[in-house]
N, C-alpha and C positions, 0 to 999 in steps of 0.2 A: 526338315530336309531342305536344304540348298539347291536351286540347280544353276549349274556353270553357266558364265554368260558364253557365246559361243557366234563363231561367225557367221552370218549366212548370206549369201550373195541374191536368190530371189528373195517375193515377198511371201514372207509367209502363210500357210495356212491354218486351218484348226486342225487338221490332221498331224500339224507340223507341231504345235502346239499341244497336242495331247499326248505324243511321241514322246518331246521331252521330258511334260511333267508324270509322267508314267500316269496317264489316267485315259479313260474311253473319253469320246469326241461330244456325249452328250453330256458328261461332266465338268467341260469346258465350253461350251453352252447356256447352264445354269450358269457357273461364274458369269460369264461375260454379261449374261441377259439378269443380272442379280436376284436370280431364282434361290428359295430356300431347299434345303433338304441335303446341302454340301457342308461336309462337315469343316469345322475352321480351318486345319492342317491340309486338306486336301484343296481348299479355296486360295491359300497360301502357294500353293506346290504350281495351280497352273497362274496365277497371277505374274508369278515370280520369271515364270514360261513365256508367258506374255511381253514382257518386258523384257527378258533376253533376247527376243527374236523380234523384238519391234513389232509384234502384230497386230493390224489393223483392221476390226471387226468388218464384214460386209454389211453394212449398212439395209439395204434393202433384203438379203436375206432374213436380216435380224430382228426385220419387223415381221416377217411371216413367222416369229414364234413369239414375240411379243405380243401378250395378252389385247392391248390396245391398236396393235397393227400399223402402227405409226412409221414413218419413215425419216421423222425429225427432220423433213425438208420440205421448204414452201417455195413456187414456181411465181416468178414477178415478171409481167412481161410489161415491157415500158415501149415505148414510140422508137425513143434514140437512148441509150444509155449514156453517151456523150455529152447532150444537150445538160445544162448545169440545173436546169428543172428537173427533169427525170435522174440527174446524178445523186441529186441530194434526196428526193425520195428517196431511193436506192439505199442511201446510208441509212435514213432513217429507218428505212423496214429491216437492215440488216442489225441495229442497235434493239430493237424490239427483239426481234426474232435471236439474236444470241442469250438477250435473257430468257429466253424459253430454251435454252441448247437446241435448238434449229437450225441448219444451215439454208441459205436463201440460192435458190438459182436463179440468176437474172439474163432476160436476151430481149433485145431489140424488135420490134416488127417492122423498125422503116418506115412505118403509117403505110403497110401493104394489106392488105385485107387477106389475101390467099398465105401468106407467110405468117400473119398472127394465127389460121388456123392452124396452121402445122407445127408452128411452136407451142400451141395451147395443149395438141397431138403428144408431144413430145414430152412436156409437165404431166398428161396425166400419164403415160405409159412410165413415166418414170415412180409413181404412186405419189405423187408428192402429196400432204398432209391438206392443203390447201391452195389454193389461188389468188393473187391480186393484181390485176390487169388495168394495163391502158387499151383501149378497145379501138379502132378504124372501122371495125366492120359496122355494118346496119343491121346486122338482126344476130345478136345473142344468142336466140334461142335454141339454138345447137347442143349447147350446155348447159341444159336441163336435165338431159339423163345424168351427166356428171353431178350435179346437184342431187338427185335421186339417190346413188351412189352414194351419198355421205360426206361428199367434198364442199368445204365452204368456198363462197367466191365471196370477194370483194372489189368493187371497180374504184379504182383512181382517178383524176381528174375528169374524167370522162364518164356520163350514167350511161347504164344498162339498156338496147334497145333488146326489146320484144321479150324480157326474164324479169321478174322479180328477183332480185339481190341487193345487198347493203353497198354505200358507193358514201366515198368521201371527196368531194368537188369545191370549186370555188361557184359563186355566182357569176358566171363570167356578163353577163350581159349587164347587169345592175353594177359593175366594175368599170366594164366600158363607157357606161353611159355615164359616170361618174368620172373619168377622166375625159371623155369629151367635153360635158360640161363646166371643167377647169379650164379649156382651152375660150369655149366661148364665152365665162365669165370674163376672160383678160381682153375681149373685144375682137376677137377674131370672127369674122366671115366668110373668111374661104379658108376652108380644110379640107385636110384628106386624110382617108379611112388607108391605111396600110397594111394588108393582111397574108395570114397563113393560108390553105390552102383549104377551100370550103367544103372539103370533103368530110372536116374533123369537125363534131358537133360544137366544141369551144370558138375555134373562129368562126363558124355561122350565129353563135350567141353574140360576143364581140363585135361583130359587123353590124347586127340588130340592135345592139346596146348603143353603140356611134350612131347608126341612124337613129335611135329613136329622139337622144338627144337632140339631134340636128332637127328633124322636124318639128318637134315642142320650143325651139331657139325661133323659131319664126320663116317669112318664104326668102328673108334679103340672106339669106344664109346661103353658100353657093359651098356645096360635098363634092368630094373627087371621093372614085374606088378604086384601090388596086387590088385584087386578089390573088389566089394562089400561086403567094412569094414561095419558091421551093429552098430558098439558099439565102446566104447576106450578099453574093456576087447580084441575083438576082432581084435582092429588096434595091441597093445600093443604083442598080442602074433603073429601078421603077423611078425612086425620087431624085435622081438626075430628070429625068423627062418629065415628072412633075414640076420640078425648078426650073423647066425649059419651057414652062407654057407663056404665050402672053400677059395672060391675068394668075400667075403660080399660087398653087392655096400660100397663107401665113402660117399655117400652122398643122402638126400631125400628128396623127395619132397611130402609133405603128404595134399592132397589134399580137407581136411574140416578140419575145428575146431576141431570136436571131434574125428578124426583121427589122429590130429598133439598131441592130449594130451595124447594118447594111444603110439602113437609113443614117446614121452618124456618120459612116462613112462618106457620104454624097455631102452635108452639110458641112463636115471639115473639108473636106476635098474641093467644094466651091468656094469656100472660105463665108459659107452663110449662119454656122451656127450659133449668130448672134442676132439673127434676124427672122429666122425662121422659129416658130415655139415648134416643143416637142415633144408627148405623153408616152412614154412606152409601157407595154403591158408585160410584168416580170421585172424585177431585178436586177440588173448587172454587177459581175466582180468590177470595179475600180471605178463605178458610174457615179461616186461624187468627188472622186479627184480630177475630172475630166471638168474643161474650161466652154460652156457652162456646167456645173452637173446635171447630170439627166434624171429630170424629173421622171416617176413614175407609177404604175398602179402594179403593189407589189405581192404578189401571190406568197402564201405561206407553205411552200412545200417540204420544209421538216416536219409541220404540222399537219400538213396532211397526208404525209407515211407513215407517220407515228399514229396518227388515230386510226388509218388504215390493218395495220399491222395488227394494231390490239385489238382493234373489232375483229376479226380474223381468227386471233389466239381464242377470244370469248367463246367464237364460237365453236372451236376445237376443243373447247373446255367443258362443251354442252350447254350452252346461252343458245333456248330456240323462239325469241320472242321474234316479233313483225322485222323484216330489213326495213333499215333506216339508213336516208342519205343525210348527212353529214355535210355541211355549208362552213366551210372555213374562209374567214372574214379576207377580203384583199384592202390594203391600206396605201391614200395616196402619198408618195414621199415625195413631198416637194425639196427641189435642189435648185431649180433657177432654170434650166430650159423650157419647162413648159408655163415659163412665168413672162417670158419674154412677148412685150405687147407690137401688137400687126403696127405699121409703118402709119405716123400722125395721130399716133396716142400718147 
């Protein structure tokens, strides 16, 4: 049997759907939920239904008859979705998760602590399959009963305070202290530490990473701090007043993306950035066609969404062994600005 294709102006339902293909509503249910016991002709009659009327399973109902209760959807809460770190995670968890037919729901927390709750709120009310978070808050521990529950977490750049859970991170502190000490092998003695906002566990590691450097460099070593840069307007005018002191560091180390871009900003804008060295932490798009290139300490964030994502899927899979954090290597890329040596060298 054929059924006409035919117009319809809202969207359809299964009721709309079982109308057409002359069948009851629970045998267009088996179809859709590819249950057996429907015979081939009658699988054929509402399929065919299906496709004349465009209709689009409810997803969340469809897991409340779904043997496994799945919802084919995983909840990713990132800092800034914008920022091109947290963008390219994003992608990568969404390339994982399509090959699992999962759809990904991604929202920003701002780095607000009350706002990551309520979008965490929001992920599980919606049932999502699973979790993979960037975290602001200090104590995790909220989302234990969600654990209990069945729901897998996974944290991103960011571990887990006060929960046991699997977390996929950089070493941030043993990165930092590796790009400082690029600065003061070129002979540099005055530097400054350029940072994110020490609310967030990475720039407190970062910060500890540049000092520890500096301290093991010896006492003729002379640190500048700036901390919680919220913006590039606001990194760009710290390292103006750094390059306003009497004795200005030589050299810095600017400790996010959108702080080293603020900070380039002040260096071309003074017409210094051939004078001043400069290490940033992360990546830039076009950061070695820029005169110098910006050198850098460059974190692996396809690779750390994609091993996010899959640990995630494992454990959706029934993988119930110990959570494990996961250290993905940061590599210095040298380009020539943090090469450039302090003045009478």
């Amino acid at each position: 049997m054929s059924v006409p294709i035919r117009a319809h102006r809202t969207r359809a339902t299964i009721r709309d759907v079982a109308a057409l293909a002359g069948v009851g509503i629970k045998t267009v249910s088996r179809v859709i939920n590819d249950e057996a016991n429907v015979s081939p002709g009658m699988r054929q009659r509402v399929q065919s239904a299906v496709v004349a009327l465009n209709f689009q399973p409810h997803q969340g109902a469809g897991a409340l008859r779904r043997a496994d209760h799945k919802t084919r959807t995983l909840g990713l809460l990132l800092d800034a979705v914008d920022n091109p770190f947290s963008a390219t995670i994003n992608r990568a968890v969404e390339a994982v998760a399509s090959r699992h037919g999962t759809a990904v729901f991604a929202a920003s927390s701002d780095d607000d602590p009350e706002r990551e709750r309520s979008l965490v709120d929001v992920f599980t009310r919606r049932r999502v399959d699973g979790l993979l978070l960037t975290m602001i808050g200090q104590d995790h521990g909220y989302l234990q009963a969600e654990r209990e529950q069945g729901t897998p977490l996974v944290f991103l750049d960011r571990p887990p305070i006060g929960l046991l859970a699997d977390a996929v991170v950089t070493d941030n502190h043993a990165a930092a202290r590796t790009a400082t000490e690029h600065l003061l092998a070129a002979g540099h003695r005055r530097v400054a530490h350029v940072g994110d906002e020490l609310t967030i566990s990475t720039a407190r590691d970062r910060r500890q990473g540049f000092t520890a450097a500096v301290e093991a460099a010896g006492p003729d070593v002379v640190a500048h701090h700036v901390d919680d840069l919220r913006s590039e307007a606001e990194a760009e005018a710290a390292v103006r007043a750094l390059l306003d002191l009497a004795e200005p560091p030589t050299a810095l180390f600017t400790a996010q993306n959108l702080v080293t871009i603020g900070a380039l900003r002040a260096l071309h804008g003074t017409g210094r950035q051939h004078e001043v060295a400069l290490v940033g932490f992360d990546d830039l798009l076009l950061a070695d066609l820029l005169e110098p290139g910006v050198t850098v300490m460059a974190q692996d964030p396809a690779r750390i969404g994609t091993l996010a994502a899959e640990r995630l899927f494992d454990r959706l899979g029934g993988s119930s062994g110990p959570e494990e954090t996961v250290v993905v290597p940061a590599a210095l890329v040298v380009r020539g600005s943090g090469e450039i040596a302090p003045p009478g060298r």
